[in-house]
N, C-alpha and C positions, 0 to 999 in steps of 0.2 A: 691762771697761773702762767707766767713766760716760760717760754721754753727756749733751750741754752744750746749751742753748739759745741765744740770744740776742733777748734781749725787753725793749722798754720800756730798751733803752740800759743795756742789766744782762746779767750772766751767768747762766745758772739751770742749775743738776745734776738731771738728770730722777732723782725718785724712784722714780716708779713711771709704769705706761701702766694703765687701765683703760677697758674699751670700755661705750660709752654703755647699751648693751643690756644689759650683767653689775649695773646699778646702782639700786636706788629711789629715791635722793636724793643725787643730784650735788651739793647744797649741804655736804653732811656728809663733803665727802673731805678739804676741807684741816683738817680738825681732827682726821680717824681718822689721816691719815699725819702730824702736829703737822708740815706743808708751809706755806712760805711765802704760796706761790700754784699754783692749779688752773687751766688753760687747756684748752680745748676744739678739735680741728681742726674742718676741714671735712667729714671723715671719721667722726666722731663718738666722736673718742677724748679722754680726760683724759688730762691730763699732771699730773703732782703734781711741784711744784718746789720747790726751795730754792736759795735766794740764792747764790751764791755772794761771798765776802766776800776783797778784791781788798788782798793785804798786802806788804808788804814786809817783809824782815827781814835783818839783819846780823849775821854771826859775831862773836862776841866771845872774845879772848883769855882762857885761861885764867892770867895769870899774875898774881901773888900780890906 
């Protein structure tokens, strides 16, 4: 099951978790996961996000 942020008045689908300690250059995560955006807690964990993109949609009849 994804799990969802809420940040900056947006939704974000956590990509991935990587801990500060496992990393050389925190600056190179959102390009190695092509992520929207990378957040950091308190805790010293990355988050690797992506946007989620907020649609709407309507069935359409198939008749002819």
């Amino acid at each position: 099951m994804p799990e969802f942020i809420d940040f900056d008045d947006k939704k974000w689908v956590v990509r991935a978790k990587v801990e500060e300690h496992r990393i050389d250059d925190h600056t190179k995560l959102k390009e190695m996961y092509g992520a929207d955006l990378v957040l950091k807690n308190r805790q010293g964990i990355f988050f690797i996000l992506d946007k989620v993109i907020d649609a709407e949609f309507e069935e359409l009849d198939n008749e002819e």
